[in-house]
C-alpha positions in Angstrom: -37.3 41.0 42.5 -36.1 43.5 44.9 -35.0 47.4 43.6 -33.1 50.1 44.9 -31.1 49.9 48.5 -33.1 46.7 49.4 -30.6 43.6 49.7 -30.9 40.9 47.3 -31.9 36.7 47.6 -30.1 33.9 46.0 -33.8 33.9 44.2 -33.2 37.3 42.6 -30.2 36.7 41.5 -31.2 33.5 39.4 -34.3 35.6 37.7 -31.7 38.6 37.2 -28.7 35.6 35.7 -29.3 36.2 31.9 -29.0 40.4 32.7 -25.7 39.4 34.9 -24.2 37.1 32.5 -24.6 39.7 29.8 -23.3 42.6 31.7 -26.6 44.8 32.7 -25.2 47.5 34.6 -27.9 48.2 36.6 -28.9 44.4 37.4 -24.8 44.1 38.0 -25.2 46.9 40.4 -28.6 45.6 42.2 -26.7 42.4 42.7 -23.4 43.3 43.9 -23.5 42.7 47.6 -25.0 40.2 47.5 -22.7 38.7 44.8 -19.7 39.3 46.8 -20.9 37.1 49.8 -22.7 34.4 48.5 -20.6 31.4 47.2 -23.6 29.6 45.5 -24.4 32.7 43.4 -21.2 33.6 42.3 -20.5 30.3 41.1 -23.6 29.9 39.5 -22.4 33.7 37.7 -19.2 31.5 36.6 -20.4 28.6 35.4 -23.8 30.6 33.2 -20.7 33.1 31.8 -19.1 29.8 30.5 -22.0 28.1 29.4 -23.0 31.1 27.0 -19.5 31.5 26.2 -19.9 28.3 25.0 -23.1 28.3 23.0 -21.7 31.3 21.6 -18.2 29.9 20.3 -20.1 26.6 19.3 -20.3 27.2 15.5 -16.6 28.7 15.0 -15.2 26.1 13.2 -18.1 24.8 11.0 -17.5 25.2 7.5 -20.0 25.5 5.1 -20.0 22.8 2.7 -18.7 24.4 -0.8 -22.3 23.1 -3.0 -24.4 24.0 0.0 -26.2 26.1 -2.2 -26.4 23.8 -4.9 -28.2 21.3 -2.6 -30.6 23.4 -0.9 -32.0 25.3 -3.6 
């Protein structure tokens, strides 16, 4: 993974996606350039933020059967 001034891969950025997709400054910053100019990598930015958007909202509207309790303990 490349640091500092040095300019980022398509590579890096996939190792770096979970840090992007949850808003790491610094790996947000490390990334930028290259993020602005690279189709492919943005997209793939897009479609990771949806997917964990997703799996995060994929619960919301279970509801917990009322003798729940009841039937596991």
């Amino acid at each position: 993974m490349n640091t500092g001034t040095q300019k980022t891969t398509c590579a890096d950025v996939a190792d770096d996606l979970a840090a992007i997709v949850s808003g790491d400054r610094q790996a947000l910053e490390r990334h930028a350039e290259h993020l602005a100019s690279c189709d492919p990598c943005r997209d793939l930015r897009h479609d990771a933020t949806r997917a964990a958007t997703a799996a995060h909202d994929a619960g919301d509207d279970y509801v917990v059967p009322v003798d729940l309790e009841r039937r596991v303990l």
